[in-house]
C-alpha positions in Angstrom: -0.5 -98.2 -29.4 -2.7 -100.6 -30.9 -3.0 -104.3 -31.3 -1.2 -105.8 -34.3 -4.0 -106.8 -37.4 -5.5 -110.6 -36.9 -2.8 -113.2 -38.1 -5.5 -116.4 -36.9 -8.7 -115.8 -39.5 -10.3 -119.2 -37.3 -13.2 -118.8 -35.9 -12.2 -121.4 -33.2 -9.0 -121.6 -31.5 -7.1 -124.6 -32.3 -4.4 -127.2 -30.8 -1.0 -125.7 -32.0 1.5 -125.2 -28.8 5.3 -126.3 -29.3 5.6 -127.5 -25.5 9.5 -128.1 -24.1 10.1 -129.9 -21.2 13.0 -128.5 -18.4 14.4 -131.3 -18.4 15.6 -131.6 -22.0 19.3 -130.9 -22.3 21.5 -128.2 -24.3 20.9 -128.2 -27.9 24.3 -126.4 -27.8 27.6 -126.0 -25.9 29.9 -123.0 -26.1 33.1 -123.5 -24.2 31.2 -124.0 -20.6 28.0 -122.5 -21.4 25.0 -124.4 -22.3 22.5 -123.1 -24.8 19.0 -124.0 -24.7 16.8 -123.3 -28.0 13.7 -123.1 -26.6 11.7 -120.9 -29.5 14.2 -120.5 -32.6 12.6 -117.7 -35.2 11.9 -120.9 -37.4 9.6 -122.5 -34.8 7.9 -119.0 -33.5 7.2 -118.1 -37.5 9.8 -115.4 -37.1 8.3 -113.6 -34.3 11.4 -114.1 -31.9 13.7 -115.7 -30.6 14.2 -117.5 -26.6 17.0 -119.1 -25.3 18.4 -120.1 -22.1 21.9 -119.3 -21.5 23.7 -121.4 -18.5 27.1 -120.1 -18.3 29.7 -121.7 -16.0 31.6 -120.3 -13.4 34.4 -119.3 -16.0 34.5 -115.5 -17.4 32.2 -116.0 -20.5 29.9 -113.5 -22.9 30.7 -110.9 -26.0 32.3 -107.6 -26.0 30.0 -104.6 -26.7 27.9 -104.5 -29.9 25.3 -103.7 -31.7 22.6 -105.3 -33.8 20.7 -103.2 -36.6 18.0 -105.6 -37.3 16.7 -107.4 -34.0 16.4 -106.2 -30.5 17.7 -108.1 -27.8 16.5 -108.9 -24.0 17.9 -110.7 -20.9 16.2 -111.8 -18.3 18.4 -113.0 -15.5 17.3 -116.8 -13.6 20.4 -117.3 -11.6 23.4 -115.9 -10.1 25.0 -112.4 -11.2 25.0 -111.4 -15.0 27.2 -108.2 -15.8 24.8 -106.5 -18.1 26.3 -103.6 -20.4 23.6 -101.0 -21.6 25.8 -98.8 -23.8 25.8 -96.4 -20.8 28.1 -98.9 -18.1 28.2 -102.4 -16.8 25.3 -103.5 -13.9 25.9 -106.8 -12.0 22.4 -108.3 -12.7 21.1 -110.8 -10.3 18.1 -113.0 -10.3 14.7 -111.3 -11.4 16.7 -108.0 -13.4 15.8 -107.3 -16.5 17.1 -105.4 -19.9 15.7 -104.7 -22.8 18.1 -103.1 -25.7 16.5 -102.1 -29.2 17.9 -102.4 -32.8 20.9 -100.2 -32.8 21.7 -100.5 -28.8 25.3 -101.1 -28.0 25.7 -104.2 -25.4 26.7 -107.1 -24.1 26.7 -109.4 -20.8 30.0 -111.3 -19.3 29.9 -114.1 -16.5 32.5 -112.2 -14.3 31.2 -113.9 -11.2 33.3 -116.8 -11.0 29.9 -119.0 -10.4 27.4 -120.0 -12.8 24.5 -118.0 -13.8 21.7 -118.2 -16.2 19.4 -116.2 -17.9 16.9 -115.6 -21.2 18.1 -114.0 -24.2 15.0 -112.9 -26.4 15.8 -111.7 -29.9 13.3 -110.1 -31.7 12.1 -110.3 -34.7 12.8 -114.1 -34.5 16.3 -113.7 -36.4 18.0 -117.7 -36.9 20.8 -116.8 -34.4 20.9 -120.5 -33.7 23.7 -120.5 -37.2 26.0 -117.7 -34.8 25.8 -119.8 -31.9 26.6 -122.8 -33.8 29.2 -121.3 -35.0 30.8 -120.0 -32.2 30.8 -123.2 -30.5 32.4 -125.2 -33.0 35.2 -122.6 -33.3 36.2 -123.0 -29.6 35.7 -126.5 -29.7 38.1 -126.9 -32.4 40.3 -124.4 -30.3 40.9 -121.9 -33.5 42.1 -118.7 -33.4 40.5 -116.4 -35.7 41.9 -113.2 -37.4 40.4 -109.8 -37.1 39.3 -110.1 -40.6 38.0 -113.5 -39.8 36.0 -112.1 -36.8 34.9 -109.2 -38.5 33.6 -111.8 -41.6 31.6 -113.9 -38.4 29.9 -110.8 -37.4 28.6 -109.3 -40.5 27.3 -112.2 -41.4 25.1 -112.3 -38.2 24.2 -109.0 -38.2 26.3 -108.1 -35.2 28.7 -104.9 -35.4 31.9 -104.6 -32.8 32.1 -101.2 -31.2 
């Protein structure tokens, strides 16, 4: 493997770092978890995607799926992450890692009963900001969606149900 072709033609680097401080709040809440943008595919020029995901002590996090046009990653900060690989659930604590490519079956659950946090990278840098946006406005509002709806939500974010 080689490195990618040159995407700076500059001769000289040059000043152009997004920085983010910790101690900005949630861009997002979903139910009790807190969703922190910090490099959205619009911002990263498409290359990916990082968030941090700080999930309360309540059972939270997606039934298996898969994605056919972006990989994802977690990377787990704080407390115990059940991490499903397609293969079978691992309770993933501070420092564990997994990486699933395009077409992986997944997903992750808070089953602790404590909070937890970790990094979800998507890549290429898909806007999954629109999904999580989403999501969190339906269960604010509190609305129960049909299978069709659900199915509807999904496609539309490239995310397929298993």
């Amino acid at each position: 493997m080689s490195y990618p072709e040159a995407r700076y033609p500059g001769e000289a680097g040059e000043s152009s770092g997004t920085f983010r401080p910790a101690s900005a709040g949630p861009d997002l809440m979903i139910g009790g978890t807190a969703v922190h943008y910090l490099g959205t595919g619009a911002s990263t020029g498409g290359q990916f995607g990082l968030y941090r995901w700080e999930m309360g002590p309540r059972r939270s996090g997606p039934a298996p799926h898969f994605h056919r046009t972006i990989s994802e990653s977690f990377f787990v900060l704080s407390g115990t992450v059940r991490l499903f690989d397609g293969k079978g659930p691992t309770d993933a604590t501070e420092g564990d890692f997994l990486h699933v490519p395009a077409g992986g079956v997944h997903s992750f659950r808070n089953e602790s009963g404590e909070p937890a946090s970790m990094l979800i990278l998507f890549t290429p840098g898909a806007p999954r900001e629109a999904y999580f946006e989403e999501l969190g406005a339906i269960v604010a509002e509190g609305r129960e969606l049909g299978d069709a709806e659900w199915t509807d939500l999904y496609l539309r974010h490239d995310q397929y149900m298993v």
